[in-house]
SETIRO-912178 format. One record per atom (N, C-alpha, C, O): x, y, z. Coordinates in steps of 0.05 Angstrom, whole numbers, padded with zeros to 5 digits, always signed. Example, Ala and Ser with C-alpha at 12.3 -4.5 7.8 and 13.67 -1.06 7.14 Angstrom:
REM residues 2
+00264-00114+00156 +00246-00090+00156 +00264-00066+00156 +00285-00066+00169 +00257-00045+00142 +00273-00021+00143 +00258+00001+00157 +00268+00023+00161 
END
This chain:
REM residues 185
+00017-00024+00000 +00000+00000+00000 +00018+00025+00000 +00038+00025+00014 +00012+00043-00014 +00029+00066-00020 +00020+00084+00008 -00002+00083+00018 +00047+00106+00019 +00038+00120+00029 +00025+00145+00033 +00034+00161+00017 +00009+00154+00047 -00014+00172+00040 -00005+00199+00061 +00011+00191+00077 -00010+00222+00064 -00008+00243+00078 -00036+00246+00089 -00055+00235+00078 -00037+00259+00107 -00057+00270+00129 -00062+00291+00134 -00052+00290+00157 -00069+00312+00133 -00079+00335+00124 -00111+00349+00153 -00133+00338+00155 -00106+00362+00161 -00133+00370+00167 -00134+00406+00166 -00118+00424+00172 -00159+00406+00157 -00164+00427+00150 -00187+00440+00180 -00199+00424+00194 -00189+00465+00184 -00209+00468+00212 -00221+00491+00203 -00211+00506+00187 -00243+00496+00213 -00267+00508+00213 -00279+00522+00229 -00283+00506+00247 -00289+00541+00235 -00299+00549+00259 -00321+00538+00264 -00336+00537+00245 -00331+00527+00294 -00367+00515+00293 -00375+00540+00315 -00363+00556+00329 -00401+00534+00308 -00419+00557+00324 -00437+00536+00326 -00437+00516+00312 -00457+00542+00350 -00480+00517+00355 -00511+00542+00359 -00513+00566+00353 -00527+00526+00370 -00553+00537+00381 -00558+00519+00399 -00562+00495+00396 -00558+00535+00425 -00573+00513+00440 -00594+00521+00459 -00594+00540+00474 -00617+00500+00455 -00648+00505+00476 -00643+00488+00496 -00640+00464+00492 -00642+00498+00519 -00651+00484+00539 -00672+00472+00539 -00688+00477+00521 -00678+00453+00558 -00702+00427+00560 -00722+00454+00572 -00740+00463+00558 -00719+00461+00592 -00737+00480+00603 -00750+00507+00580 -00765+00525+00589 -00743+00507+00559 -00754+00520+00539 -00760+00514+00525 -00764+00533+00510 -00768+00489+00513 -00778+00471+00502 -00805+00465+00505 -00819+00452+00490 -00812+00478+00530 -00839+00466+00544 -00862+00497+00534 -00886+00499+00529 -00841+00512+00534 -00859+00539+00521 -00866+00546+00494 -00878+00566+00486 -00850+00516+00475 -00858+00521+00449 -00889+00522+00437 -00895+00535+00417 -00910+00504+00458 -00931+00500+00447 -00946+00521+00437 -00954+00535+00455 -00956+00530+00410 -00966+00557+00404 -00949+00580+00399 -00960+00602+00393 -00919+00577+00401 -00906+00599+00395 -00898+00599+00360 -00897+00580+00344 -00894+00627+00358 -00880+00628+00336 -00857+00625+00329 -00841+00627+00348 -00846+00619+00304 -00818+00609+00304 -00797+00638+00311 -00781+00630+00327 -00794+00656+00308 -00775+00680+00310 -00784+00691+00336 -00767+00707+00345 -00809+00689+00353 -00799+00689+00383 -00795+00668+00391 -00800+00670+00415 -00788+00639+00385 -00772+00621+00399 -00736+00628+00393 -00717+00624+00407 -00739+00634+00377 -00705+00643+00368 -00693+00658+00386 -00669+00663+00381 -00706+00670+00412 -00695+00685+00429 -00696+00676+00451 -00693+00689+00472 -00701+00643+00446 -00701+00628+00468 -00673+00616+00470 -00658+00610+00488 -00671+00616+00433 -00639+00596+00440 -00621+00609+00449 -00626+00633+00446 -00596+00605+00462 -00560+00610+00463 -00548+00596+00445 -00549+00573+00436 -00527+00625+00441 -00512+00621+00412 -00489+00612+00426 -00482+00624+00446 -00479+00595+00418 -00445+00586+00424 -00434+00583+00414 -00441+00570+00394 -00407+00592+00416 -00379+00594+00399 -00367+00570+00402 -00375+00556+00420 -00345+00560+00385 -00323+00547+00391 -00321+00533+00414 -00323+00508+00415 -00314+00557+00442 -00304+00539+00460 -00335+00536+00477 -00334+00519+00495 -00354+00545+00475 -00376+00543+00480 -00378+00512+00485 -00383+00503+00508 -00374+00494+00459 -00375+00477+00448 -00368+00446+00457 -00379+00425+00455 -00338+00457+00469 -00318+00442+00490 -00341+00410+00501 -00347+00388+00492 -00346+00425+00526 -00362+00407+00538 -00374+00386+00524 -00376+00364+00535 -00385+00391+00494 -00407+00372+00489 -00395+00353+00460 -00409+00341+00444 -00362+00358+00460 -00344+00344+00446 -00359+00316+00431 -00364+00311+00408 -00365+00297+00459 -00366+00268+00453 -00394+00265+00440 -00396+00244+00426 -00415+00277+00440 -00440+00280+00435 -00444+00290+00406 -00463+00286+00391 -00422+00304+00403 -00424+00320+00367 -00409+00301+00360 -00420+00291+00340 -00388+00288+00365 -00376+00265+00349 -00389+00246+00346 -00387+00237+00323 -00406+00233+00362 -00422+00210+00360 -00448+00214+00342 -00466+00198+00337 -00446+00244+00333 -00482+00254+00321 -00471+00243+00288 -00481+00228+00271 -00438+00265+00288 -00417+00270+00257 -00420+00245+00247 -00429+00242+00225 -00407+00212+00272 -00410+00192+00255 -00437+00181+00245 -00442+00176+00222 -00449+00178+00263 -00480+00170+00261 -00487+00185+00233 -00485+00171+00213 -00495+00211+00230 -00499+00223+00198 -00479+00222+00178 -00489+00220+00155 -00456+00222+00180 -00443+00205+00164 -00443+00179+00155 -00432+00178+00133 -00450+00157+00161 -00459+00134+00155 -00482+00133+00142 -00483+00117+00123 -00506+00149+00149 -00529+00144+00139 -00521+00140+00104 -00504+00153+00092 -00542+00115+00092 -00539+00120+00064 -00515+00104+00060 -00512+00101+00036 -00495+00092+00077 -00482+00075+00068 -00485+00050+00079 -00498+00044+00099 -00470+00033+00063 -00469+00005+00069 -00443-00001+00090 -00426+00017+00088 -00438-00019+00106 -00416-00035+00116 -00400-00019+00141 -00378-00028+00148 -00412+00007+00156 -00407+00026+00165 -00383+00045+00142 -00363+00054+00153 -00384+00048+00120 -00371+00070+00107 -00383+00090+00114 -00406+00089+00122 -00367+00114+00112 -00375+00138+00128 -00374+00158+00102 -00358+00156+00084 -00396+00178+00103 -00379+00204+00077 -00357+00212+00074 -00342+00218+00093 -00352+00213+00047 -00330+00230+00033 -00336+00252+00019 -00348+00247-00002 -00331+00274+00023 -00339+00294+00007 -00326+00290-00012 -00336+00306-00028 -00309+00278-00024 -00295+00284-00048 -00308+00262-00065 -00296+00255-00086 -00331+00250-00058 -00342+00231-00082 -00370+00251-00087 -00389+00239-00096 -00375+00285-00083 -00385+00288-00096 -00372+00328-00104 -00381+00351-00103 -00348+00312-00112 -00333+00342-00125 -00319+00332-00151 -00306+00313-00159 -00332+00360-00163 -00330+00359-00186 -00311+00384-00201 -00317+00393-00223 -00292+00392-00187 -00273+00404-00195 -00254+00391-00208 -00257+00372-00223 -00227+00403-00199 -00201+00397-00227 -00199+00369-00220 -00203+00357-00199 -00190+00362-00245 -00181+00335-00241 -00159+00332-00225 -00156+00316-00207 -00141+00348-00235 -00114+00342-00205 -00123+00337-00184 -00115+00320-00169 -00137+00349-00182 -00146+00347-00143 -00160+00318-00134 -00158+00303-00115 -00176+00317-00158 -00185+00286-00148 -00164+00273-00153 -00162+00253-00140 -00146+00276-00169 -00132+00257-00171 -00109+00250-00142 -00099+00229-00134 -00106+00277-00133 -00087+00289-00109 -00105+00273-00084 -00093+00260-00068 -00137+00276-00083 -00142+00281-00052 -00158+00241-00058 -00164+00232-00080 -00160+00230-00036 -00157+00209-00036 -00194+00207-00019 -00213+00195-00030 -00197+00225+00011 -00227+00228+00018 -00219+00259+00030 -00195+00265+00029 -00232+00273+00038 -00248+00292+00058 -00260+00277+00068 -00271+00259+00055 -00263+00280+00102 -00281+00274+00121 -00289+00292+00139 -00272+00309+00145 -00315+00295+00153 -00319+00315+00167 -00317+00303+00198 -00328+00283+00207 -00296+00325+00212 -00301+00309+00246 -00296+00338+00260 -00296+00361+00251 -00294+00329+00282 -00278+00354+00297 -00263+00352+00309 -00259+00330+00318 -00245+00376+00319 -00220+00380+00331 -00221+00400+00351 -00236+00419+00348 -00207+00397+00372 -00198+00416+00403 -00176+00423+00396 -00161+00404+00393 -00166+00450+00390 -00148+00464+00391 -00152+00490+00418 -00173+00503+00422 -00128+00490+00433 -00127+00515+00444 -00156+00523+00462 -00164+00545+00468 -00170+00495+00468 -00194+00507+00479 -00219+00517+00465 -00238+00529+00476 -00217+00510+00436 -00240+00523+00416 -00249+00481+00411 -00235+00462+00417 -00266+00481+00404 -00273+00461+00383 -00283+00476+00361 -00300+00492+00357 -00262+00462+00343 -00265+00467+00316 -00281+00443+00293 -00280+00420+00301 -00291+00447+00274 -00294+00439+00248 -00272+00431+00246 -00252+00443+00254 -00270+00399+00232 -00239+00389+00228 -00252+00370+00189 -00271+00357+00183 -00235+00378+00178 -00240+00367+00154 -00215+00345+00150 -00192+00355+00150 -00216+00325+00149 -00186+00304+00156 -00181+00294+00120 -00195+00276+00111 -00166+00302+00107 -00156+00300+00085 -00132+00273+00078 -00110+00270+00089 -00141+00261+00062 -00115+00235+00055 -00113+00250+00036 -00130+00265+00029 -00084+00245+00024 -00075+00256-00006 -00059+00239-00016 -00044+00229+00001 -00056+00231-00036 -00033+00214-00055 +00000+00237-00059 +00024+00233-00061 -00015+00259-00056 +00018+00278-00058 +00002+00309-00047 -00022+00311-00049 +00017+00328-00038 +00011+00352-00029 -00009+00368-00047 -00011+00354-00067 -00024+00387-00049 -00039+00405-00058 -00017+00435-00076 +00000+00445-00061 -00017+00445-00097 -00011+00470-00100 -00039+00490-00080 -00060+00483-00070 -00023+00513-00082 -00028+00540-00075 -00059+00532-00081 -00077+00524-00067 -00057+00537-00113 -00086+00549-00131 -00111+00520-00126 -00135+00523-00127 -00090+00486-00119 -00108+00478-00116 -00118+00472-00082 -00140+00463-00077 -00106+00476-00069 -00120+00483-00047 -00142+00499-00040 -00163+00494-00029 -00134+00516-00046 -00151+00549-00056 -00180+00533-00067 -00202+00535-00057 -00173+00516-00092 -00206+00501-00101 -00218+00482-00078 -00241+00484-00070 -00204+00466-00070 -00208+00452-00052 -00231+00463-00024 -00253+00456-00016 -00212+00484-00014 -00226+00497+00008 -00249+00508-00001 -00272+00505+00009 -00243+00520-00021 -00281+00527-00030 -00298+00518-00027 -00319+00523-00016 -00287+00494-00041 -00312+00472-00055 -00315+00464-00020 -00332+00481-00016 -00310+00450+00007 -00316+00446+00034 -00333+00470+00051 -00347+00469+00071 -00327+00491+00035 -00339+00515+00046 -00373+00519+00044 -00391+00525+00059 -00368+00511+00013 -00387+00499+00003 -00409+00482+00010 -00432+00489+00010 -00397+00456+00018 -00408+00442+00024 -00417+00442+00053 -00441+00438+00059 -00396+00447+00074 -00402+00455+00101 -00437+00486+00100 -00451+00490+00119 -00441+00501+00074 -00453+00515+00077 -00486+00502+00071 -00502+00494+00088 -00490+00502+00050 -00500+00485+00033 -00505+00450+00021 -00521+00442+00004 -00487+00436+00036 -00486+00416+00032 -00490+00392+00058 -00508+00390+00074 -00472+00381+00056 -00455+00364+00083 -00470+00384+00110 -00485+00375+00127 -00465+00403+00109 -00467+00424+00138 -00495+00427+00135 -00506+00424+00157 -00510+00432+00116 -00534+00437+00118 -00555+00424+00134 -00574+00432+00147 -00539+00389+00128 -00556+00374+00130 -00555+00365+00164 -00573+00355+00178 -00525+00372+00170 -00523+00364+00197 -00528+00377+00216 -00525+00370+00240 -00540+00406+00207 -00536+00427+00224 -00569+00425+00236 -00574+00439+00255 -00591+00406+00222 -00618+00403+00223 -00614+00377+00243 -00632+00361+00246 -00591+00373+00254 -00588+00343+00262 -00598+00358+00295 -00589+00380+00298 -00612+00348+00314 -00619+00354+00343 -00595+00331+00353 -00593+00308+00347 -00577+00350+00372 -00568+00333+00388 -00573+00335+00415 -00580+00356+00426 -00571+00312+00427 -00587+00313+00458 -00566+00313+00471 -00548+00296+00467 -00564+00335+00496 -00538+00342+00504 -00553+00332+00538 -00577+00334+00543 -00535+00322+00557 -00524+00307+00583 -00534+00338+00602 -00522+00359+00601 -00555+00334+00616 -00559+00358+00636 -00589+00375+00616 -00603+00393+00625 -00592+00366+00597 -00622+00377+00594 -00612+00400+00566 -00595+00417+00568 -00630+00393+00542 -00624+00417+00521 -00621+00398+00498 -00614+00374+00500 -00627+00413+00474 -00621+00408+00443 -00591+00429+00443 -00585+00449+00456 -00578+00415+00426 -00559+00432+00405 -00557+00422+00377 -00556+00399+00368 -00555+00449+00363 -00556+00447+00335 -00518+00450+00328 -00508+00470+00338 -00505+00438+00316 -00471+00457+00304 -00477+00450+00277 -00486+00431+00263 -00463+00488+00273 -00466+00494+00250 -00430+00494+00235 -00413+00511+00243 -00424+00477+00216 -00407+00473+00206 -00390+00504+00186 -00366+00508+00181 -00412+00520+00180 -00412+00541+00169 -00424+00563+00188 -00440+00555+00205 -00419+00585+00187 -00432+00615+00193 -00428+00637+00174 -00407+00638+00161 -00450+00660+00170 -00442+00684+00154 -00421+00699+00171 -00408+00716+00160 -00416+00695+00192 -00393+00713+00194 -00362+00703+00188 -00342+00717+00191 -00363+00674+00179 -00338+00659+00164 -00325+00677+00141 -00338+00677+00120 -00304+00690+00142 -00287+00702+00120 -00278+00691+00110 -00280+00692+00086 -00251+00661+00130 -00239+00653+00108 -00255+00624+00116 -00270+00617+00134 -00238+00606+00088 -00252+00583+00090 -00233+00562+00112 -00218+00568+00130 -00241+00536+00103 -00219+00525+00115 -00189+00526+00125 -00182+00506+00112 -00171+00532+00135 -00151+00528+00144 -00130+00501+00161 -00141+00485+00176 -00106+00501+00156 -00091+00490+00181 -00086+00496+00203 -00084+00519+00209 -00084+00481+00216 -00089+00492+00254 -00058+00512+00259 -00055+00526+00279 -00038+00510+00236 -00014+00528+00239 -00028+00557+00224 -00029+00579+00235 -00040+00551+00197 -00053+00573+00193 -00074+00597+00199 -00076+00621+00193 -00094+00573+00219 -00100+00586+00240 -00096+00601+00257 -00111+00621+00259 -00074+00596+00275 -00045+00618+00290 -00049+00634+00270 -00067+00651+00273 -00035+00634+00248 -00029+00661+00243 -00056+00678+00233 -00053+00702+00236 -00071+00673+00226 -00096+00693+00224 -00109+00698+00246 -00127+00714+00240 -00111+00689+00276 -00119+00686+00293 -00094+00721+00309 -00101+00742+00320 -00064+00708+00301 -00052+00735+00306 -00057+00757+00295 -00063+00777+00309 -00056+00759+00265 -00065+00785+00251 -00088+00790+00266 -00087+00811+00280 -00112+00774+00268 -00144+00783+00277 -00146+00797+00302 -00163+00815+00304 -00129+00791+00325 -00136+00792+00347 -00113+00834+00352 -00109+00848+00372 -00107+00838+00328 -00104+00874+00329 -00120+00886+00349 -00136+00876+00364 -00111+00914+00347 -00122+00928+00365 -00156+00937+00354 -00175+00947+00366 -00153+00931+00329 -00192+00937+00321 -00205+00918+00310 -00224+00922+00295 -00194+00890+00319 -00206+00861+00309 -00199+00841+00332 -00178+00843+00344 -00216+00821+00338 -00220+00804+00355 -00237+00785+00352 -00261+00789+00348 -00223+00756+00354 -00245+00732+00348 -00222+00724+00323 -00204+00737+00312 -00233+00698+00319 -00221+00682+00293 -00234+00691+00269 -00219+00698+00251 -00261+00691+00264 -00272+00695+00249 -00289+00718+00247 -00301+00723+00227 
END
């Protein structure tokens, strides 16, 4: 078997979460005053409920396959051919860096990425984390230990850049955190 590289790419997650005790006030409400029921959480927000979003990622990843195979995003990209030929799967999981949980995209490759095709690469996950893959998981209810739904959202509009490496991260995390910018994203 030839050897493969490892790659992960990270993401920022943001969640929604309802407590059980607000749940009970939905009966008869409208949907945009329940929206001020939920809490928004960031990253490290997130921490705590690690084992619960991983166990949701694999569970919806499997669906639709046979033999426990899990999704690959790259069996439905249709960009350059180098790249398919370069990237081997995309998978969606997540990662603890520094106290955030992040969006972790875990990449096999047959040989490294250029510049320009990385650049396609990240799109096209951006993509899919928006619109796609993320869309679908982000409708997923997870039942969180102590009472509450949470929703994680693989994408947000306030996402500038797309995917990154957890070294590349650092450094836009330094530029960001200036004296008139703060936050990763």
């Amino acid at each position: 078997m030839e050897d493969t590289l490892k790659i992960e790419l990270l993401t920022p997650l943001t969640g929604t979460f309802l407590p059980n005790e607000m749940e009970q006030d939905w009966e008869g409400e409208e949907y945009h005053e329940l929206e001020e029921e939920q809490v928004l959480f960031d990253g490290a927000d997130l921490i705590p409920y690690v084992s619960e979003i991983q166990e949701k990622i694999a569970e919806y990843s499997r669906v639709g396959h046979e033999d426990d195979k899990t999704d690959n995003l790259m069996d439905y990209f249709d960009g350059s051919a180098a790249i398919k030929e370069k990237v081997l799967s995309a998978v969606p999981s997540v990662k603890e860096a520094d106290g955030v949980l992040y969006g972790c995209t875990i990449l096999e490759l047959k040989e490294y990425l250029e510049t320009e095709e990385l650049s396609e690469l990240c799109e096209y996950l951006t993509g899919q984390y928006s619109d796609g893959w993320g869309e679908g998981f982000e409708q997923i209810d997870i039942e969180c230990e102590g009472g509450g739904i949470l929703n994680v959202h693989f994408y947000n509009s306030s996402m500038i850049y797309g995917p990154r490496t957890e070294q590349e991260l650092k450094g836009v995390e330094a530029v960001q955190q200036g004296p008139q910018m703060g936050g990763i994203w």
